[in-house]
PyMOL commands that place a pseudoatom at each C-alpha (Angstrom):
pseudoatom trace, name=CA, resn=UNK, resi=1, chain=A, elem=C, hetatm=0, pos=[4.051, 1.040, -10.740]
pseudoatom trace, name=CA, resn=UNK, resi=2, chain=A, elem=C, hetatm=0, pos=[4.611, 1.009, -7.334]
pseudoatom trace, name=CA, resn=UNK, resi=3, chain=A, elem=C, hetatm=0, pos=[3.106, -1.419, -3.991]
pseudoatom trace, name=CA, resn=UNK, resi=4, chain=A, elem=C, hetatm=0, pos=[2.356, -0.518, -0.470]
pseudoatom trace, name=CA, resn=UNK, resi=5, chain=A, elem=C, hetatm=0, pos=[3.047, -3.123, 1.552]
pseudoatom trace, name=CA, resn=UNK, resi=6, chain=A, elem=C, hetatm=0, pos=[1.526, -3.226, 5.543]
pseudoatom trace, name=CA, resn=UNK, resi=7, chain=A, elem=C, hetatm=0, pos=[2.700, -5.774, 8.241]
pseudoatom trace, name=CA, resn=UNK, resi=8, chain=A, elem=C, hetatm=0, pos=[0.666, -6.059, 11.244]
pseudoatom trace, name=CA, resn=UNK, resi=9, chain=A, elem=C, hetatm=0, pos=[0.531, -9.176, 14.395]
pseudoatom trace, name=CA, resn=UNK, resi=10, chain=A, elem=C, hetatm=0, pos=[0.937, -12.206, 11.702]
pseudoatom trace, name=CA, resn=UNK, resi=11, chain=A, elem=C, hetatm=0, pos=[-0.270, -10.534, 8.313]
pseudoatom trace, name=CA, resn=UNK, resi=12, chain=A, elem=C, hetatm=0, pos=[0.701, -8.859, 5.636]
pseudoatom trace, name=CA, resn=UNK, resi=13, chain=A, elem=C, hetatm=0, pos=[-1.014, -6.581, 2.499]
pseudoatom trace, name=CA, resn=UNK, resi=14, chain=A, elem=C, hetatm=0, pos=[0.138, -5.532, -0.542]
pseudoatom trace, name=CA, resn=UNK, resi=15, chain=A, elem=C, hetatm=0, pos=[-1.577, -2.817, -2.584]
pseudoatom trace, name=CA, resn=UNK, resi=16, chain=A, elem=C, hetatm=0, pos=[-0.470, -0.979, -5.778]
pseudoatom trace, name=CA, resn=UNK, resi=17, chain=A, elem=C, hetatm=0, pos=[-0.938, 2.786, -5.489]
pseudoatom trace, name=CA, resn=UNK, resi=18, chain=A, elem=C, hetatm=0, pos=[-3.043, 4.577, -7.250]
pseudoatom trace, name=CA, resn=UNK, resi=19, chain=A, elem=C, hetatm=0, pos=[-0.927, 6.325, -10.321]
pseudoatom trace, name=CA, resn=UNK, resi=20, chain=A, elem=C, hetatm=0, pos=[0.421, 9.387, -8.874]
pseudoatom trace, name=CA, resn=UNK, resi=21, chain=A, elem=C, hetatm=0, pos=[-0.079, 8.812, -5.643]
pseudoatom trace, name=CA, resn=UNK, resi=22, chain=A, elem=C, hetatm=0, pos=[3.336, 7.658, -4.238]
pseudoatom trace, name=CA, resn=UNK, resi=23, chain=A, elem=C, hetatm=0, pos=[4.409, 10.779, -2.460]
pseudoatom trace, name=CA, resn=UNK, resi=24, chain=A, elem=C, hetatm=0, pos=[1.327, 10.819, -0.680]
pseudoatom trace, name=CA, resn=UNK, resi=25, chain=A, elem=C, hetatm=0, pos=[1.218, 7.188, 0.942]
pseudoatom trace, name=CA, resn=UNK, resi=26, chain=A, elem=C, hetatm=0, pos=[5.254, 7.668, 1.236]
pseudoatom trace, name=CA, resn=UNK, resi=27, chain=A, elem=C, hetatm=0, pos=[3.511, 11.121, 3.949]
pseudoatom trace, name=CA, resn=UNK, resi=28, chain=A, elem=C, hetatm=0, pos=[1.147, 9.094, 5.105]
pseudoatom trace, name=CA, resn=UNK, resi=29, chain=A, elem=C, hetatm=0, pos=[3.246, 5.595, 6.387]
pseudoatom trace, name=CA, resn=UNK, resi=30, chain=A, elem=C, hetatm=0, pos=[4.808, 7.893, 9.043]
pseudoatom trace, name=CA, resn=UNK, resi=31, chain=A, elem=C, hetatm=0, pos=[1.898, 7.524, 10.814]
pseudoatom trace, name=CA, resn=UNK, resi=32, chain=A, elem=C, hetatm=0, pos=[2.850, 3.813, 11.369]
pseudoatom trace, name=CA, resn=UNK, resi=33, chain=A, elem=C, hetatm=0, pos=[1.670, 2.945, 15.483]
pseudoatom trace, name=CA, resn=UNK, resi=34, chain=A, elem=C, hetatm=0, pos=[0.277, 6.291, 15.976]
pseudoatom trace, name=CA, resn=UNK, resi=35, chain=A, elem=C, hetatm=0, pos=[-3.751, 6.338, 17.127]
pseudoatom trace, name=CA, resn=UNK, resi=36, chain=A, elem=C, hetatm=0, pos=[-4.809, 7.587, 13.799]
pseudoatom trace, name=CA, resn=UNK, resi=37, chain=A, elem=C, hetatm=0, pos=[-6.553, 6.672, 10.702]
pseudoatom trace, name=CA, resn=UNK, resi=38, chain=A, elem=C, hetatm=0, pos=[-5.027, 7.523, 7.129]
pseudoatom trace, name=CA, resn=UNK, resi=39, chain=A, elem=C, hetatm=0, pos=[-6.074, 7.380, 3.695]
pseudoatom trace, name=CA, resn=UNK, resi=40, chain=A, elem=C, hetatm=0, pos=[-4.067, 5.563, 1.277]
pseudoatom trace, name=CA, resn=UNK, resi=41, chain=A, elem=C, hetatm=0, pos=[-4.499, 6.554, -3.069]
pseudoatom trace, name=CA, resn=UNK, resi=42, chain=A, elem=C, hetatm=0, pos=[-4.572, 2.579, -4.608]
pseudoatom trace, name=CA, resn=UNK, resi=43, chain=A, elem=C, hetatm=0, pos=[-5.836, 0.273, -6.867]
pseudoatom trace, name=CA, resn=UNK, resi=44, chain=A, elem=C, hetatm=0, pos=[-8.716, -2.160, -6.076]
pseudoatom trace, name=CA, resn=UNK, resi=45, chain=A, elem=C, hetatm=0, pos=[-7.564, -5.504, -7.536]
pseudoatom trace, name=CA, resn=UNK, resi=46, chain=A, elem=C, hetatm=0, pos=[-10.606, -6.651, -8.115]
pseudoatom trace, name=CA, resn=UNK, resi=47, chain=A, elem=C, hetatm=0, pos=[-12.133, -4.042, -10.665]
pseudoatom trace, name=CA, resn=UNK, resi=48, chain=A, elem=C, hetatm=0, pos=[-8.653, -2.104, -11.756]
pseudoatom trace, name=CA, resn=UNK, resi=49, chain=A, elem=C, hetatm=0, pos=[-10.521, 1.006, -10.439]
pseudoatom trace, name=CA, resn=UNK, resi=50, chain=A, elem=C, hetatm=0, pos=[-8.971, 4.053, -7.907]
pseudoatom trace, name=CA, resn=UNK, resi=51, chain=A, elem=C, hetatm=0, pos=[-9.821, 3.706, -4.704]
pseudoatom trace, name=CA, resn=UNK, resi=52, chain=A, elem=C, hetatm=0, pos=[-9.261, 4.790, -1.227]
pseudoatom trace, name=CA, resn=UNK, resi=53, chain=A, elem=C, hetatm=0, pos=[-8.008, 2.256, 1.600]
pseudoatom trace, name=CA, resn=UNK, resi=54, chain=A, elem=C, hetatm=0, pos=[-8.580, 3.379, 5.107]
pseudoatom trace, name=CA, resn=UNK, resi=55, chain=A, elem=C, hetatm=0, pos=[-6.179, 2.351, 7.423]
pseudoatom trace, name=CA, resn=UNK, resi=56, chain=A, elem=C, hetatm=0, pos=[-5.956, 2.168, 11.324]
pseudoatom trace, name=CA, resn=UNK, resi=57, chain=A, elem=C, hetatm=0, pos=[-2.052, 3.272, 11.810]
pseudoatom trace, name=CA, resn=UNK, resi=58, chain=A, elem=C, hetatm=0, pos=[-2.211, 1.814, 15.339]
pseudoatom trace, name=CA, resn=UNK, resi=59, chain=A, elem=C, hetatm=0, pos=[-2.690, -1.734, 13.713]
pseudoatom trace, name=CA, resn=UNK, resi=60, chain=A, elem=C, hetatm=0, pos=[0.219, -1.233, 11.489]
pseudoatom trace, name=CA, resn=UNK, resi=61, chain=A, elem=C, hetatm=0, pos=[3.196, -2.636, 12.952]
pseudoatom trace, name=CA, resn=UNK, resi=62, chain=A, elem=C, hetatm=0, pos=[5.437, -1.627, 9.542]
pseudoatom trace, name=CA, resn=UNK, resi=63, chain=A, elem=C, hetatm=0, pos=[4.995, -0.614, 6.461]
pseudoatom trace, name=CA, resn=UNK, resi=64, chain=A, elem=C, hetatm=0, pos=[7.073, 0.199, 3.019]
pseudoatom trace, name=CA, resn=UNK, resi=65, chain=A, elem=C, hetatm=0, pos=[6.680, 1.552, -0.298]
pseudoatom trace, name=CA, resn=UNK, resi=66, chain=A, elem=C, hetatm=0, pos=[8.156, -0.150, -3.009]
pseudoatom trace, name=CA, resn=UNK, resi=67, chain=A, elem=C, hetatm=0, pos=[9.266, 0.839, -6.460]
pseudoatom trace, name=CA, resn=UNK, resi=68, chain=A, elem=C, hetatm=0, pos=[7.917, 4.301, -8.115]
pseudoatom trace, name=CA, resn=UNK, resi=69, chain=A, elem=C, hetatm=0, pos=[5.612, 5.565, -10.826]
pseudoatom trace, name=CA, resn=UNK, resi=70, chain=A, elem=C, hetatm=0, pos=[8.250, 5.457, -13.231]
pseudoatom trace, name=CA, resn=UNK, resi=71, chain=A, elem=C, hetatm=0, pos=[8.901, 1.809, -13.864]
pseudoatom trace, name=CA, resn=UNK, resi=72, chain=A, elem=C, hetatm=0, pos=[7.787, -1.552, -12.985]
pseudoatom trace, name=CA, resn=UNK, resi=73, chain=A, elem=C, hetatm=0, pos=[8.471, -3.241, -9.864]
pseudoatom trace, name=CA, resn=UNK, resi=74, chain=A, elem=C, hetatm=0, pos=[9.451, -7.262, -11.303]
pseudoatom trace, name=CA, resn=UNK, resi=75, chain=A, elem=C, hetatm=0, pos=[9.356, -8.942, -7.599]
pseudoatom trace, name=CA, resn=UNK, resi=76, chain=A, elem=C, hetatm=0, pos=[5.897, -7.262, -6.715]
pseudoatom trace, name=CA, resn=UNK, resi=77, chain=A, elem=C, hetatm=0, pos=[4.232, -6.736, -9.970]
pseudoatom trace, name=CA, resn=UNK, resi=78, chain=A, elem=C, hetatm=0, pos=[4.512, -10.234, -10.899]
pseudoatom trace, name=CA, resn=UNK, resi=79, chain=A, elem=C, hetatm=0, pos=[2.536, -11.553, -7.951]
pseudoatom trace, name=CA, resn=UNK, resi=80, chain=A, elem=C, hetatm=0, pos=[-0.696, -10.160, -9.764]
pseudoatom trace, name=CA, resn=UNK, resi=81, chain=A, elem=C, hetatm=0, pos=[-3.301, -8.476, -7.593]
pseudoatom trace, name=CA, resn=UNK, resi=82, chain=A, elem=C, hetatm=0, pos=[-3.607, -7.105, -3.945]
pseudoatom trace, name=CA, resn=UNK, resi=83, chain=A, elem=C, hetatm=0, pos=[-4.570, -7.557, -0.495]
pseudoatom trace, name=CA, resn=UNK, resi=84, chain=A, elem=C, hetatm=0, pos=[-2.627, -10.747, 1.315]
pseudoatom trace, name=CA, resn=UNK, resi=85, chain=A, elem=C, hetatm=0, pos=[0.754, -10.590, 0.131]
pseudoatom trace, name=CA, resn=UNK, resi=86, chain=A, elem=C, hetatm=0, pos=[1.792, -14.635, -0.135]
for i in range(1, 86): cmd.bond("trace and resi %d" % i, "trace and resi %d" % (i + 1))
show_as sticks, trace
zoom trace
């Protein structure tokens, strides 16, 4: 299981990525700052369903993957579902 997490001007998100899909939003975070819009593989937290989260790279200040397919991530995973990391 692995999160993407996003820091922008006084938020934060967290998101789990979609299984499989952590090579692909580890490519696409390099676009943090620049003017363009990316496409991120996760998990909507509401239904447990794949999705697609659009993202506005010039809003992103920072942004980091954590953990990997292969295992749990205990800090992250615990919190329960995404959006607003607390």
């Amino acid at each position: 299981m692995a999160y993407v997490l996003l820091y922008g001007a006084g938020w934060t998100q967290r998101w789990q990525v979609a299984p499989g899909g952590v090579s692909a939003v580890e490519n696409e975070i390099g676009q943090v700052g620049q003017d363009k819009t990316g496409r991120l593989a996760i998990i909507d937290p509401g239904s447990g369903e794949p999705t697609t989260l659009m993202v506005a790279w010039r809003h992103i200040a920072s942004a980091v993957v954590l953990g990997s397919d292969d295992g749990p991530v205990a800090s992250v995973a615990d919190e329960g579902s995404g959006g607003v990391y607390r």
